[in-house]
N, C-alpha and C positions, 0 to 999 in steps of 0.2 A: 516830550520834555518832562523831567520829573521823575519819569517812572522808570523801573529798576528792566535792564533787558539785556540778554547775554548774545555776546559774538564768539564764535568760534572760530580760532586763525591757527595754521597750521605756518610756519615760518624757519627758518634754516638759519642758524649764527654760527660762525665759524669762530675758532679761538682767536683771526683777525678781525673778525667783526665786534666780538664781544668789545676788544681791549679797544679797538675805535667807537662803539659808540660810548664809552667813561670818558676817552678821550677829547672827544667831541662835545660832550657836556661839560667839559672843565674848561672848555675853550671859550663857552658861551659869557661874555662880558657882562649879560646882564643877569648870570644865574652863581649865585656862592653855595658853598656844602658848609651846613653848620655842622652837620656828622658825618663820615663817610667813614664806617671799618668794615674790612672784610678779613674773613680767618675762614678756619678749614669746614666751619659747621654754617655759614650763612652770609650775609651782605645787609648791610644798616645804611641806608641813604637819608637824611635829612636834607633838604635846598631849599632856597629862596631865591624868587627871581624878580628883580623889579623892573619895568619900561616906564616910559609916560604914561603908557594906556592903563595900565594895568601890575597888580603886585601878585606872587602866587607864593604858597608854601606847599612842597610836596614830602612824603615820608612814605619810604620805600624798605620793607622789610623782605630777603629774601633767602629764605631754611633750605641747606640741600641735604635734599633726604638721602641721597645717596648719590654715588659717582654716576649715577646714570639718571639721578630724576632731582628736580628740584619744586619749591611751593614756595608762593610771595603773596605778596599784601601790598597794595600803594593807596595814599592816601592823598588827595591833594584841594586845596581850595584857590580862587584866583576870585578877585578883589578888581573891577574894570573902573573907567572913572563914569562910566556911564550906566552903571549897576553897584550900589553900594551892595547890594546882601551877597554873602559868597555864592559863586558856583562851586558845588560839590562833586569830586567824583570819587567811589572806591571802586576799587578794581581786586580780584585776585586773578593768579595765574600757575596752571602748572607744567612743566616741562617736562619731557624725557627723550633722550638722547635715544634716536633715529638710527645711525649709523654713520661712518664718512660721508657718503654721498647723500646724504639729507633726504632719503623716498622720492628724488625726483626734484624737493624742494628748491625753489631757487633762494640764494641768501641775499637776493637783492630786494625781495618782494614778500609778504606775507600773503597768502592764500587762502582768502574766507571758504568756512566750510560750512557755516550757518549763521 
Protein backbone atom coordinates (compact mmCIF):
# COMPACT_ATOMS: atom_id res chain seq x y z
CA UNK A 1 0.00 0.00 0.00
CA UNK A 2 1.46 3.30 -0.83
CA UNK A 3 4.00 2.38 -3.04
CA UNK A 4 4.22 3.16 -6.66
CA UNK A 5 4.23 -0.57 -8.88
CA UNK A 6 3.36 -1.33 -12.42
CA UNK A 7 1.01 -3.88 -14.05
CA UNK A 8 1.19 -4.83 -17.46
CA UNK A 9 -2.26 -5.83 -19.27
CA UNK A 10 -2.58 -6.66 -22.66
CA UNK A 11 -6.57 -6.13 -23.56
CA UNK A 12 -8.66 -6.18 -26.96
CA UNK A 13 -11.56 -3.01 -27.28
CA UNK A 14 -13.52 -3.21 -30.21
CA UNK A 15 -15.07 -0.09 -31.64
CA UNK A 16 -18.44 -1.77 -29.78
CA UNK A 17 -16.58 -1.92 -26.79
CA UNK A 18 -15.06 1.26 -26.76
CA UNK A 19 -18.67 3.16 -27.48
CA UNK A 20 -20.17 0.88 -24.47
CA UNK A 21 -17.94 1.21 -22.00
CA UNK A 22 -18.69 5.83 -22.34
CA UNK A 23 -21.84 4.43 -22.43
CA UNK A 24 -21.91 2.49 -19.47
CA UNK A 25 -20.29 5.21 -17.47
CA UNK A 26 -23.01 7.78 -18.42
CA UNK A 27 -25.50 5.43 -17.30
CA UNK A 28 -23.88 5.12 -13.86
CA UNK A 29 -26.45 7.28 -11.46
CA UNK A 30 -24.20 8.06 -9.13
CA UNK A 31 -21.23 9.29 -11.41
CA UNK A 32 -21.61 13.05 -13.48
CA UNK A 33 -18.88 14.47 -16.27
CA UNK A 34 -18.17 17.89 -15.31
CA UNK A 35 -16.02 17.83 -18.73
CA UNK A 36 -16.18 15.22 -21.37
CA UNK A 37 -14.69 16.49 -25.01
CA UNK A 38 -13.50 14.43 -27.43
CA UNK A 39 -12.02 15.74 -31.03
CA UNK A 40 -9.59 14.34 -33.50
CA UNK A 41 -6.38 14.84 -31.38
CA UNK A 42 -7.50 13.30 -27.78
CA UNK A 43 -10.36 12.75 -25.02
CA UNK A 44 -10.73 15.03 -21.60
CA UNK A 45 -12.80 13.24 -19.01
CA UNK A 46 -13.39 14.97 -15.85
CA UNK A 47 -16.27 12.83 -13.27
CA UNK A 48 -17.65 12.79 -9.97
CA UNK A 49 -19.03 10.11 -8.31
CA UNK A 50 -20.94 10.30 -5.13
CA UNK A 51 -22.64 7.08 -2.85
CA UNK A 52 -23.12 7.06 0.99
CA UNK A 53 -19.85 5.39 1.37
CA UNK A 54 -17.91 7.34 -0.37
CA UNK A 55 -17.22 10.52 -2.90
CA UNK A 56 -14.49 10.30 -5.87
CA UNK A 57 -13.07 12.81 -8.47
CA UNK A 58 -11.38 11.16 -11.47
CA UNK A 59 -9.56 13.24 -14.47
CA UNK A 60 -8.93 11.32 -17.47
CA UNK A 61 -6.61 12.91 -20.18
CA UNK A 62 -6.19 10.84 -23.46
CA UNK A 63 -3.56 12.13 -26.78
CA UNK A 64 -3.77 9.97 -29.73
CA UNK A 65 -0.62 9.94 -31.26
CA UNK A 66 -1.62 8.56 -34.13
CA UNK A 67 -4.38 6.39 -35.83
CA UNK A 68 -2.76 3.34 -34.63
CA UNK A 69 -1.31 4.30 -31.00
CA UNK A 70 -2.76 6.29 -28.39
CA UNK A 71 -1.02 7.89 -24.58
CA UNK A 72 -3.34 8.85 -21.30
CA UNK A 73 -2.95 10.11 -17.99
CA UNK A 74 -5.92 9.37 -15.19
CA UNK A 75 -6.06 10.88 -12.19
CA UNK A 76 -8.33 10.10 -9.34
CA UNK A 77 -8.98 10.57 -5.64
CA UNK A 78 -11.99 8.90 -3.40
CA UNK A 79 -12.93 10.42 -0.05
CA UNK A 80 -14.82 6.83 2.09
CA UNK A 81 -16.76 7.95 5.16
CA UNK A 82 -14.45 5.53 7.05
CA UNK A 83 -11.14 7.26 5.78
CA UNK A 84 -11.20 11.02 5.67
CA UNK A 85 -7.65 11.39 3.88
CA UNK A 86 -7.84 10.70 0.12
CA UNK A 87 -6.81 7.58 -1.67
CA UNK A 88 -4.81 8.35 -4.48
CA UNK A 89 -4.27 6.79 -7.70
CA UNK A 90 -2.42 7.82 -11.06
CA UNK A 91 -2.29 5.77 -13.69
CA UNK A 92 -0.74 6.15 -17.24
CA UNK A 93 -1.45 4.00 -20.20
CA UNK A 94 -0.44 3.37 -23.77
CA UNK A 95 -2.09 1.75 -26.51
CA UNK A 96 -1.51 0.49 -30.15
CA UNK A 97 -3.68 -0.98 -32.26
CA UNK A 98 -2.90 -5.04 -32.72
CA UNK A 99 -4.84 -5.84 -35.68
CA UNK A 100 -8.81 -7.11 -36.24
CA UNK A 101 -8.41 -10.00 -34.47
CA UNK A 102 -6.81 -8.41 -31.34
CA UNK A 103 -3.23 -11.28 -31.26
CA UNK A 104 -5.59 -13.76 -29.92
CA UNK A 105 -6.85 -11.16 -27.45
CA UNK A 106 -10.21 -11.79 -25.99
CA UNK A 107 -12.36 -8.36 -25.63
CA UNK A 108 -13.98 -9.60 -22.76
CA UNK A 109 -10.96 -10.01 -20.61
CA UNK A 110 -7.73 -8.08 -20.03
CA UNK A 111 -4.58 -10.51 -19.83
CA UNK A 112 -1.85 -9.67 -17.22
CA UNK A 113 1.63 -9.84 -18.67
CA UNK A 114 3.44 -8.62 -15.54
Amino acid sequence: PGEQHTIVTQSCVTPGSWKDMFKNMQQNRECTYTTMHQNSTGLLIDMVCKSEEASSKVHVDVTYSSSEKIHGKAHGETVTQRQSQPIVFDTSFDSVYQGADCKGISPDKAAIVR
